[in-house]
LUMFI-968646 format. One record per atom (N, C-alpha, C): residue in one letter; atom name; x, y, z. Coordinates in steps of 0.001 Angstrom, whole numbers, plus 500000, padded with zeros to 6 digits. Layout:
<sites>
<site residu="A" atome="CA" u="X" v="Y" w="Z"/>
...
</sites>
This chain:
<sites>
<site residu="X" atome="N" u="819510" v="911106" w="027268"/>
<site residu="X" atome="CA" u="819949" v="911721" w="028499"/>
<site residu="X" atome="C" u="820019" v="910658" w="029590"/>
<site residu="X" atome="N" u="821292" v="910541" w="030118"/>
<site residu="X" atome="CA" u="821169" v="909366" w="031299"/>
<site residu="X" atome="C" u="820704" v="909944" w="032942"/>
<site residu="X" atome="N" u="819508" v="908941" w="032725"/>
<site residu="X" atome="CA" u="818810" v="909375" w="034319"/>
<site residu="X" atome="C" u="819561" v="908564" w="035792"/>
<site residu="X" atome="N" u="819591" v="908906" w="036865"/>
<site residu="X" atome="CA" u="820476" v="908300" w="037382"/>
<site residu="X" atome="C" u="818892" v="908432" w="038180"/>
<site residu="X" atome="N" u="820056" v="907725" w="040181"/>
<site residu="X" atome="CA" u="818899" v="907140" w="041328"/>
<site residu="X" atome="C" u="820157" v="907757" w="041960"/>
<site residu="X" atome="N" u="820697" v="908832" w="042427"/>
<site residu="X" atome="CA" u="821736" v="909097" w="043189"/>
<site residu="X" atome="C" u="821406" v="909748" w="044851"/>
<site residu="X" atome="N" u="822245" v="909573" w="045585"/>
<site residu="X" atome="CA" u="822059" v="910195" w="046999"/>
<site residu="X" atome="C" u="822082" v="911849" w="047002"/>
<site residu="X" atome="N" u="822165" v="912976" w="048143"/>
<site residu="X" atome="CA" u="822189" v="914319" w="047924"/>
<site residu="X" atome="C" u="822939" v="914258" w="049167"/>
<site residu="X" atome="N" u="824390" v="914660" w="048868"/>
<site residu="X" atome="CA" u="824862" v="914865" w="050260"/>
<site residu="X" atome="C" u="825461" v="917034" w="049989"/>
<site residu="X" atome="N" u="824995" v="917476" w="051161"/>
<site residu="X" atome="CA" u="825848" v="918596" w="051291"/>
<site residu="X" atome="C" u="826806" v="919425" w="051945"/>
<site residu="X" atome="N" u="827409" v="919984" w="051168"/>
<site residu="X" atome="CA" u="828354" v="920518" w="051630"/>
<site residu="X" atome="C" u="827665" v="921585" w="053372"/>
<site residu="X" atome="N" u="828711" v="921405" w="054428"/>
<site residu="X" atome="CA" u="828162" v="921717" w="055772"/>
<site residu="X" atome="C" u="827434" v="923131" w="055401"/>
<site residu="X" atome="N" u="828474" v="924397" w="054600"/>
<site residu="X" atome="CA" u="827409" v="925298" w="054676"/>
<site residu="X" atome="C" u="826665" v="925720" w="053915"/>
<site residu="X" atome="N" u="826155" v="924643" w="053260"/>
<site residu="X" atome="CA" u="825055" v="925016" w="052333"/>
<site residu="X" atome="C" u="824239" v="925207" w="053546"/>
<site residu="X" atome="N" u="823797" v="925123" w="054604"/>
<site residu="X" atome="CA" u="822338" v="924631" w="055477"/>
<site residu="X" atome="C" u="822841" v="926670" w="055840"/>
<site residu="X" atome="N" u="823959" v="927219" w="056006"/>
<site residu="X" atome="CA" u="824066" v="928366" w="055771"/>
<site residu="X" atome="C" u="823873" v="928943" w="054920"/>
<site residu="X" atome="N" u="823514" v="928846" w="053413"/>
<site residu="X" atome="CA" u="823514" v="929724" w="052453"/>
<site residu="X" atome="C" u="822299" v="929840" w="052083"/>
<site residu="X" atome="N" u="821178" v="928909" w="052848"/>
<site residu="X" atome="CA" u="819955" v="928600" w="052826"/>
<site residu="X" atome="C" u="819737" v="929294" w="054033"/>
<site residu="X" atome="N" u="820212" v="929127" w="054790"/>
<site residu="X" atome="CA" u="819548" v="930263" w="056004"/>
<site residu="X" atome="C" u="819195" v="931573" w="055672"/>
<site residu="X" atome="N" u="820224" v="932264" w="055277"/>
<site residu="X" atome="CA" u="820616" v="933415" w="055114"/>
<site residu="X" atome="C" u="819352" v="934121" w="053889"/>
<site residu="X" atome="N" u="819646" v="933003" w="052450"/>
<site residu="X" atome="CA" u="818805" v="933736" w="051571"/>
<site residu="X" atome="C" u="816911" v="933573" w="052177"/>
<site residu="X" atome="N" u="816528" v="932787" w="052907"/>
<site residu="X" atome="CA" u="815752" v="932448" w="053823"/>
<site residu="X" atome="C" u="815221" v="933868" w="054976"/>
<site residu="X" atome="N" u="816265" v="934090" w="055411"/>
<site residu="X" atome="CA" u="816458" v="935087" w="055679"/>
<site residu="X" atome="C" u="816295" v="936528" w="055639"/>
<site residu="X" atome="N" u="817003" v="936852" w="054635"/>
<site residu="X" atome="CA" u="816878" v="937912" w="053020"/>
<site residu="X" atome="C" u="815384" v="938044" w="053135"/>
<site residu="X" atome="N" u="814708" v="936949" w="051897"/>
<site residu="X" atome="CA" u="813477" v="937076" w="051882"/>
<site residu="X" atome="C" u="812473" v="937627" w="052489"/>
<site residu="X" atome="N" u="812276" v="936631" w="053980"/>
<site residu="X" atome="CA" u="811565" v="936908" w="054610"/>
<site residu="X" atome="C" u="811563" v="938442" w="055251"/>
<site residu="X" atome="N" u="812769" v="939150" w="055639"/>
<site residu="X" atome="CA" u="813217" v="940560" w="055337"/>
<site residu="X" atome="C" u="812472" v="941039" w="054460"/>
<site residu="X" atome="N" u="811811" v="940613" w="053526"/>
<site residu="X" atome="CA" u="811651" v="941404" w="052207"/>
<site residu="X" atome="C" u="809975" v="941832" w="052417"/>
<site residu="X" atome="N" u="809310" v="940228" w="052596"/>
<site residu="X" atome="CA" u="808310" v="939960" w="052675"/>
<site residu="X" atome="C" u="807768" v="938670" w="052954"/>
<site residu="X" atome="N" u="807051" v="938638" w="054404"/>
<site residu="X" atome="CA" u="806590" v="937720" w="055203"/>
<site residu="X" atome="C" u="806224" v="936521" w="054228"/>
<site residu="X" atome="N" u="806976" v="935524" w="054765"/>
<site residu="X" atome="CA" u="806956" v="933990" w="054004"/>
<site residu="X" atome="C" u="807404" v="933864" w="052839"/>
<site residu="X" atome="N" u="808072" v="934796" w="052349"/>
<site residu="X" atome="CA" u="808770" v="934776" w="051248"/>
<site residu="X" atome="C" u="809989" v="933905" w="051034"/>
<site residu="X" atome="N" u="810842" v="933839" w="052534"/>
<site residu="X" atome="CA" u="811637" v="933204" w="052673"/>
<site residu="X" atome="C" u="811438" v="931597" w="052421"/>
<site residu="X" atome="N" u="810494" v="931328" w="053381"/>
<site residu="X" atome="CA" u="809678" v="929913" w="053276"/>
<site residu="X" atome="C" u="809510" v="929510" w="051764"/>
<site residu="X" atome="N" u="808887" v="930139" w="050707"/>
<site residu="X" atome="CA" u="808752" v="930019" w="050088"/>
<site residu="X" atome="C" u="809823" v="929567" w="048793"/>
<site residu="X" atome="N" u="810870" v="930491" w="048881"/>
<site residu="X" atome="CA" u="812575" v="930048" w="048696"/>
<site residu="X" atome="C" u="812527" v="928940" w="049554"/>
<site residu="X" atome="N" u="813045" v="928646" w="050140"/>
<site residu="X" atome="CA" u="813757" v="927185" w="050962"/>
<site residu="X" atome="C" u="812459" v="926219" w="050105"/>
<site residu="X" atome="N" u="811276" v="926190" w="049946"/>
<site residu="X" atome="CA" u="810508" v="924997" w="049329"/>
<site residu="X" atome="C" u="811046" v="924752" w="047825"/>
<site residu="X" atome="N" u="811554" v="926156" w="047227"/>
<site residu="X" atome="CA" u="811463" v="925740" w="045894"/>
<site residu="X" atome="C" u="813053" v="925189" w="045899"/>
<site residu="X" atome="N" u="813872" v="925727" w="046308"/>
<site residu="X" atome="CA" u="815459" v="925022" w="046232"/>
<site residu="X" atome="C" u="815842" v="923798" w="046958"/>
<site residu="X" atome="N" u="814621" v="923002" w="048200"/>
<site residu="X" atome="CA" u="814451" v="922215" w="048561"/>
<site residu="X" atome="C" u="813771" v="921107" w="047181"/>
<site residu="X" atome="N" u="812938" v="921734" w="046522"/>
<site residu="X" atome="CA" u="812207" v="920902" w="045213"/>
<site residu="X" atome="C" u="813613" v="920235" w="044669"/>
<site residu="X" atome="N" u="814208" v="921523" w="044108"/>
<site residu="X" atome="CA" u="815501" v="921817" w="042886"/>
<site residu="X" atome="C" u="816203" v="920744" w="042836"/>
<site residu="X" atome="N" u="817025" v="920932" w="044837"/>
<site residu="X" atome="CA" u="817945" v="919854" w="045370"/>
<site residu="X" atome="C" u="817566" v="918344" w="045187"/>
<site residu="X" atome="N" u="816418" v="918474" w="045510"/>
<site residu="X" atome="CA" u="815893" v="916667" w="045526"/>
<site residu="X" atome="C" u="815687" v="916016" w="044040"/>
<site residu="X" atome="N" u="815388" v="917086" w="042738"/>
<site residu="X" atome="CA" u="815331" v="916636" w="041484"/>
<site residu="X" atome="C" u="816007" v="915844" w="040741"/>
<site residu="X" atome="N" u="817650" v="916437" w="041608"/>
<site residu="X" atome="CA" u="818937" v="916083" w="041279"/>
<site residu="X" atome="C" u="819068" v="914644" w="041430"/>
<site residu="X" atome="N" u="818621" v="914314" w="042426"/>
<site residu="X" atome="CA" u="818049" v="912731" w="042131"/>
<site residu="X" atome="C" u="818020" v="912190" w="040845"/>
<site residu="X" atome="N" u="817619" v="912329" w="040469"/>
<site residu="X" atome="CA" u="816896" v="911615" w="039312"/>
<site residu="X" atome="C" u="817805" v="912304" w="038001"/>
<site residu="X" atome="N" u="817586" v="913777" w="038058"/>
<site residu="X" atome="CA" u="817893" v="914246" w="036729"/>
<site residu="X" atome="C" u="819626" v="915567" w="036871"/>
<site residu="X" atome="N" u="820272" v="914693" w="037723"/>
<site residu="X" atome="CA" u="821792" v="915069" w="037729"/>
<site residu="X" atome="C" u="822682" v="915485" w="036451"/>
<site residu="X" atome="N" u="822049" v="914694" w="035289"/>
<site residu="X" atome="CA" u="823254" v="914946" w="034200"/>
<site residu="X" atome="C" u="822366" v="915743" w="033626"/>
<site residu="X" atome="N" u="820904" v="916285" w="033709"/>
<site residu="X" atome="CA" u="820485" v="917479" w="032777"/>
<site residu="X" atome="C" u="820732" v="918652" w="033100"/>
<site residu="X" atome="N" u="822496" v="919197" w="033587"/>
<site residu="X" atome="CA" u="822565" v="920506" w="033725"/>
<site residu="X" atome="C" u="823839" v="920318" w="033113"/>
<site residu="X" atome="N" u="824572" v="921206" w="032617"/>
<site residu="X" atome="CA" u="825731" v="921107" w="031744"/>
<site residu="X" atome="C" u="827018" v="921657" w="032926"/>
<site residu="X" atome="N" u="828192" v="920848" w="032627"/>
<site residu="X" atome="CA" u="829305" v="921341" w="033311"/>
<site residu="X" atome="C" u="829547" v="922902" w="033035"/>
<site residu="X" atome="N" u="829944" v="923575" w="034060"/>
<site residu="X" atome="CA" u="830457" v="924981" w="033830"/>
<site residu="X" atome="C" u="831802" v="925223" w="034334"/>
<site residu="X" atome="N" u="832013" v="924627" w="035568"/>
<site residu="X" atome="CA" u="833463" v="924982" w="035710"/>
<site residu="X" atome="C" u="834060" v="923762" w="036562"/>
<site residu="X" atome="N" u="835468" v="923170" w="035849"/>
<site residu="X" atome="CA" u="835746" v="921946" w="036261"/>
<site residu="X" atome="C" u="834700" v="921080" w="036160"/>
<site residu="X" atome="N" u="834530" v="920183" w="037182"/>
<site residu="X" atome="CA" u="833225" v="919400" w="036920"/>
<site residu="X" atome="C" u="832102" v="920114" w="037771"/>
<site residu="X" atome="N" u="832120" v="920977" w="038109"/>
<site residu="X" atome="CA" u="831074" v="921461" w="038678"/>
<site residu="X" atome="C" u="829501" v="922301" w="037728"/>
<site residu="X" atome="N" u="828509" v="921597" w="038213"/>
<site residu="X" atome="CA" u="827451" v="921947" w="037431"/>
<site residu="X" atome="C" u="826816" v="922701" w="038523"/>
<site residu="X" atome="N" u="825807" v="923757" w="037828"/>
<site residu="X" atome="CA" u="824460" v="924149" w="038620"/>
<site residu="X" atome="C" u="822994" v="924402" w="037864"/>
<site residu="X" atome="N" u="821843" v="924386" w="038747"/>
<site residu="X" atome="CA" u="820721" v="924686" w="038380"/>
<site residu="X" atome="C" u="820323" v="925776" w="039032"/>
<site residu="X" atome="N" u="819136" v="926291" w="038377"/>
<site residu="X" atome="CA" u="818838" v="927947" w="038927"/>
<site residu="X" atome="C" u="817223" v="927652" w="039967"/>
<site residu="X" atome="N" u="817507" v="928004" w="041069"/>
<site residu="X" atome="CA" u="816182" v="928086" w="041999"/>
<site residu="X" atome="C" u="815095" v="928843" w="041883"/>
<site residu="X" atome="N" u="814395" v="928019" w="040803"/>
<site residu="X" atome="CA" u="813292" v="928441" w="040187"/>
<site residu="X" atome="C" u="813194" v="929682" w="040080"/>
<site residu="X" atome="N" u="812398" v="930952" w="040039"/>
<site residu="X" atome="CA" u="812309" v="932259" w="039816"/>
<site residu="X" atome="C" u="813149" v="933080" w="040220"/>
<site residu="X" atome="N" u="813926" v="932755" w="041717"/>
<site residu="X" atome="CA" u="814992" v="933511" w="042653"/>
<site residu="X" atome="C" u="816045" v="933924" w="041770"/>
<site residu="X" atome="N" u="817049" v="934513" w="042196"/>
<site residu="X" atome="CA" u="818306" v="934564" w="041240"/>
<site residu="X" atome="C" u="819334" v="933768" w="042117"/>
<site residu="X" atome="N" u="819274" v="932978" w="042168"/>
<site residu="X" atome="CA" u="819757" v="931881" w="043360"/>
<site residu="X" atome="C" u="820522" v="930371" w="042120"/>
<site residu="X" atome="N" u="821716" v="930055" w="042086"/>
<site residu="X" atome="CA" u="822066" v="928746" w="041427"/>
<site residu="X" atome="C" u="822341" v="927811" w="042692"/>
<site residu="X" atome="N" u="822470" v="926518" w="042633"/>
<site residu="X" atome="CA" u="822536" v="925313" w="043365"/>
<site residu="X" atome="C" u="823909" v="924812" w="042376"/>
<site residu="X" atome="N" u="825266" v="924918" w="042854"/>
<site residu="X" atome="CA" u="826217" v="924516" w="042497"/>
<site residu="X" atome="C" u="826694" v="922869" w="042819"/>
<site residu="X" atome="N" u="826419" v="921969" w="042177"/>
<site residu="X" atome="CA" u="826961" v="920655" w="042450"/>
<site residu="X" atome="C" u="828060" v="919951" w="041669"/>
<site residu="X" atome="N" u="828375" v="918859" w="042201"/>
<site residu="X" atome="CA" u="828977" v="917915" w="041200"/>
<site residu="X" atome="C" u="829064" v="916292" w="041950"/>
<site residu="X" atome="N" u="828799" v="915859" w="040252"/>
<site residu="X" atome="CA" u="828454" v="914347" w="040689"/>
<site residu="X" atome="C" u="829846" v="913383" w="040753"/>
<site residu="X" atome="N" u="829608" v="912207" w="041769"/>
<site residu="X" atome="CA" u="830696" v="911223" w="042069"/>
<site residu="X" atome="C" u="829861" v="910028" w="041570"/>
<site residu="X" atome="N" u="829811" v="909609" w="040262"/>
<site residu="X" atome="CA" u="829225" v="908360" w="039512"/>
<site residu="X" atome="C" u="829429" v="907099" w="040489"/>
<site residu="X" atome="N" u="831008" v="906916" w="040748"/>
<site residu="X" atome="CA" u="830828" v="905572" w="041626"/>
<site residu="X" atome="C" u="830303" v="905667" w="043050"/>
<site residu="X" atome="N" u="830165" v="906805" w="043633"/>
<site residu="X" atome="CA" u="829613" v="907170" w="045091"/>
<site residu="X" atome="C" u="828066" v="906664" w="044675"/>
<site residu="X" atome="N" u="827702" v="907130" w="043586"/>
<site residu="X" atome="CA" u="825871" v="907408" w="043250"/>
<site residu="X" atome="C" u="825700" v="908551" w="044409"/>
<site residu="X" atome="N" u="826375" v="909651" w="044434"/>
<site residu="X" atome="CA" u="826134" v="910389" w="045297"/>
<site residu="X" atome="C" u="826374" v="912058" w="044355"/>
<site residu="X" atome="N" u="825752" v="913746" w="044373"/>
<site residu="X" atome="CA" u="825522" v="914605" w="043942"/>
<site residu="X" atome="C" u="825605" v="914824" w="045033"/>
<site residu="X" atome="N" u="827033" v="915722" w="045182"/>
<site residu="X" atome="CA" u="827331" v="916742" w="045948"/>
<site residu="X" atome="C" u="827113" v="918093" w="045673"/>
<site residu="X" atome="N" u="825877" v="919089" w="046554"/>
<site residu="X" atome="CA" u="825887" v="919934" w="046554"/>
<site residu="X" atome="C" u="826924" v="920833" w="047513"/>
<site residu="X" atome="N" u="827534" v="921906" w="046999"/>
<site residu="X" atome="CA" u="828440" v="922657" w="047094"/>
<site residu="X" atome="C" u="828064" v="923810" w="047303"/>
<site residu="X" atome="N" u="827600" v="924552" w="047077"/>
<site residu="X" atome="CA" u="826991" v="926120" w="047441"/>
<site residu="X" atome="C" u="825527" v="926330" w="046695"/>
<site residu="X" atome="N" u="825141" v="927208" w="047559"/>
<site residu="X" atome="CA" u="823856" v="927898" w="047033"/>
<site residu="X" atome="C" u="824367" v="929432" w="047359"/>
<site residu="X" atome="N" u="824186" v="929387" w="045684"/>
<site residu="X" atome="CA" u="825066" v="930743" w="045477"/>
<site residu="X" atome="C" u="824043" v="932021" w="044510"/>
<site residu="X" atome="N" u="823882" v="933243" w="045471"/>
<site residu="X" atome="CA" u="823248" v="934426" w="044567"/>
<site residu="X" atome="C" u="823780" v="935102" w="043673"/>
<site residu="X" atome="N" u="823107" v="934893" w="042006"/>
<site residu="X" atome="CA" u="823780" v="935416" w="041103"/>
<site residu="X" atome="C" u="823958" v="936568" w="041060"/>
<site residu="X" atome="N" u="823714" v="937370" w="041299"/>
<site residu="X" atome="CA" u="823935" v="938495" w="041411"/>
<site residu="X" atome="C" u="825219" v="939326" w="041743"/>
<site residu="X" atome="N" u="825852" v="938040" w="042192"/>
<site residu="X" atome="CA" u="827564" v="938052" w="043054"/>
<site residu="X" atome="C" u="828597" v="937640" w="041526"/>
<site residu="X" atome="N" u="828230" v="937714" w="040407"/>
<site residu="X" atome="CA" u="828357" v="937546" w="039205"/>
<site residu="X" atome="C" u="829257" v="936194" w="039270"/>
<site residu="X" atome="N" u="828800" v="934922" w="039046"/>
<site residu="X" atome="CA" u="828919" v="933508" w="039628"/>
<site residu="X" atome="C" u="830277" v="933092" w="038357"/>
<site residu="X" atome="N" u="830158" v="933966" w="037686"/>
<site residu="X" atome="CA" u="831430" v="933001" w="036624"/>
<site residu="X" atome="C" u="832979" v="933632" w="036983"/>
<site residu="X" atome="N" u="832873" v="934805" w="037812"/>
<site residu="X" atome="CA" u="833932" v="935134" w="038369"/>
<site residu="X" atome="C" u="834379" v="934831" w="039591"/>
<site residu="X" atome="N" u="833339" v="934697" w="040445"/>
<site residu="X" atome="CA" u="833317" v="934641" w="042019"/>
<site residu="X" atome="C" u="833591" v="933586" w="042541"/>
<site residu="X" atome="N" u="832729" v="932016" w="041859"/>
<site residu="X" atome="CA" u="832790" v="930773" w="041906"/>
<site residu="X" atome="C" u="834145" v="929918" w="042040"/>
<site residu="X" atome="N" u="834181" v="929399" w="043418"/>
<site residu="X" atome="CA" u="834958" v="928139" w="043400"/>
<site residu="X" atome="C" u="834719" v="927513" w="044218"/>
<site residu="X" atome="N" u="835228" v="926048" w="044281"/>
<site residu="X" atome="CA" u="835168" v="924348" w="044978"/>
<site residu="X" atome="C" u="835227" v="925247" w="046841"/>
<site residu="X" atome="N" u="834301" v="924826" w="047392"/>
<site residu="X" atome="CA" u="834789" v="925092" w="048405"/>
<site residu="X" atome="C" u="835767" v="924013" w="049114"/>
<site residu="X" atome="N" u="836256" v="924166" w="049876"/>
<site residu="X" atome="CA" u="837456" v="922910" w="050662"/>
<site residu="X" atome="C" u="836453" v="922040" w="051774"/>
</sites>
C-alpha cells in the first residue's frame, strides 16, 4: 500500500457541511456535535499519511466514513500537488451513490 506525506486542502464549503452536521448533533444532544467535528477532524488529517487506503468510487473521487456517524469525507488526490482535496462531507443517508458529484 503506498503511504504518502500529502497537504489537506478544502473545498470552501466543506467548513459548511461541518457546521451544519455540528449543528444537527448538538440539536440532538449537548456536545454531541463537538464530538463529530473531533472525529472527522481525526479522519481528515489521516488522509495525510494514508490517502490511497480508500478505494476510488466515482471518477477519481474517493471517501472515508466518519467514524460511527453516517457521515463520508469525499476526496481526491492530486499526486503531483502532494495535495488531498477534500470535497464534501456528505450524510449518507442522502443515498451518496446517487446524489454524489464534483462540486465546481
Amino acid at each position: 500500500m503506498k503511504k504518502s506525506n500529502f497537504k489537506i486542502a478544502l473545498h470552501p464549503e466543506v467548513k459548511n457541511d461541518l457546521q451544519e452536521a455540528i449543528d444537527y448533533y448538538n440539536d440532538k444532544k449537548l456536545g454531541l456535535g463537538d464530538t463529530f467535528y473531533l472525529v472527522a477532524k481525526k479522519e481528515m488529517e489521516s488522509l495525510k499519511k494514508d490517502a490511497f487506503l480508500y478505494e476510488v468510487r466515482f471518477e477519481d473521487a474517493r471517501f472515508l466514513k466518519v467514524g460511527k456517524f453516517p457521515y463520508l469525507i469525499y476526496y481526491y488526490i492530486v499526486e503531483e500537488e502532494k495535495t488531498v482535496y477534500i470535497d464534501t462531507v456528505k450524510n449518507m443517508s442522502v443515498d451518496p451513490d446517487k446524489n454524489w458529484k464534483t462540486r465546481e
